[in-house]
N, C-alpha and C positions, 0 to 999 in steps of 0.2 A: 504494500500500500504506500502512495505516497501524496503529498499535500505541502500546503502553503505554512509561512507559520512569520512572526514578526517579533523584532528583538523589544521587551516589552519591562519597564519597571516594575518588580512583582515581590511580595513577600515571600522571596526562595533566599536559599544561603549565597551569598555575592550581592541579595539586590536585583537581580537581572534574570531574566527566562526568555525562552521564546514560546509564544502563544501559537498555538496550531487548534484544530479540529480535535475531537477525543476521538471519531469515527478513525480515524487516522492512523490511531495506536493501539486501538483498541485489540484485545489482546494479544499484544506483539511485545516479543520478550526481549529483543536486542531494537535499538533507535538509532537512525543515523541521521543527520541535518548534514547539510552542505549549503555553501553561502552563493547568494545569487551569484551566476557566470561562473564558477566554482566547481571542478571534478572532483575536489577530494571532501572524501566526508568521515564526520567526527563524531564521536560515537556521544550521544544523548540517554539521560535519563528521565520516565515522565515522574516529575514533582508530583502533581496531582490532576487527575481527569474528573470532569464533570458530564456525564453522559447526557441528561436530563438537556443542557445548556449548549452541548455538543463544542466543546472548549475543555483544552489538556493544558497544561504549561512541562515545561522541558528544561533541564540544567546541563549545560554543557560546560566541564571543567578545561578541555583542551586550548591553552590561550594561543593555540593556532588559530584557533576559529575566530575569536574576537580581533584575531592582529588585522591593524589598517580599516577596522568598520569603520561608515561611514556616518557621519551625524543625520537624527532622525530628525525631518523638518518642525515635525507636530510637536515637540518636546516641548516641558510647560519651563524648565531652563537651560538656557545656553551652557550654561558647565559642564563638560564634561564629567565623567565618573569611571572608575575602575572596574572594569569587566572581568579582570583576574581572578578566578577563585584566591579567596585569602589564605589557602592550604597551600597555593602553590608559588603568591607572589612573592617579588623581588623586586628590590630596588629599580632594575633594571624596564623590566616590564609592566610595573606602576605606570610608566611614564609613557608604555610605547603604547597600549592596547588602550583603548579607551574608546568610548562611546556614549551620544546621548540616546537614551531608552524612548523611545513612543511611549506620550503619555495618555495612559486610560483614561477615558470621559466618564460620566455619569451616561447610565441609562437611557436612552431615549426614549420620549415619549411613545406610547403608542400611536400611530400612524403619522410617525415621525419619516421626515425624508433622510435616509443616513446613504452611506456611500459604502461599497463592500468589493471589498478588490479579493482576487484568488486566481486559481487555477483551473477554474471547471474541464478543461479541455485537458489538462495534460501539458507540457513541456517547460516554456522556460518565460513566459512571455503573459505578464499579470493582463485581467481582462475583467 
């Protein structure tokens, strides 16, 4: 199975997950993420699925994956923050990996107009 998913501010260990589908992981024992335009992929773990809401989040320790993100436009601050799991950083990579998280909104009303980007189709190209 595979799907969309977004690097997202979340109460996991780091601060940081990526939001995906729960249909997605749904009983699937090993998780890999790979980053947009990107062959190689890094093995993920799901934090927590909500099936009901069809929404998982994901913890990726590897700070390959995080090297060189790009800033998310939506972010509610410019600052930067450290993607690094704390297990594993370093002076070094404090400094290199960073990223601003897409920040989560409230709720939308009901028969609210919202915008919803994905992969319906398959391959590489949001729609």
């Amino acid at each position: 199975t595979s799907g969309s998913g977004v690097v997202v501010a979340v109460p996991v260990p780091g601060g940081v997950g990526v939001l995906t589908n729960a249909h997605v992981v749904a009983d699937q024992t090993f998780v890999q993420v790979r980053r947009h335009g990107s062959s190689v992929k890094h093995q993920a773990k799901v934090y927590a699925v909500g099936h009901e809401c069809d929404l998982a989040v994901l913890t990726v320790e590897d700070p390959a994956f995080w090297a060189d993100a790009r800033i998310a436009p939506l972010a509610e601050s410019s600052a930067p923050i450290d993607l690094t799991p704390k297990s594993i950083r370093t002076e070094k990579n404090a400094t290199e990996k960073r990223v601003t998280p897409l920040r989560m909104g409230d709720v939308p009303d009901l028969q609210a107009h919202v915008t919803v980007m994905g992969f319906p189709q398959g391959g590489d190209n949001l729609s």
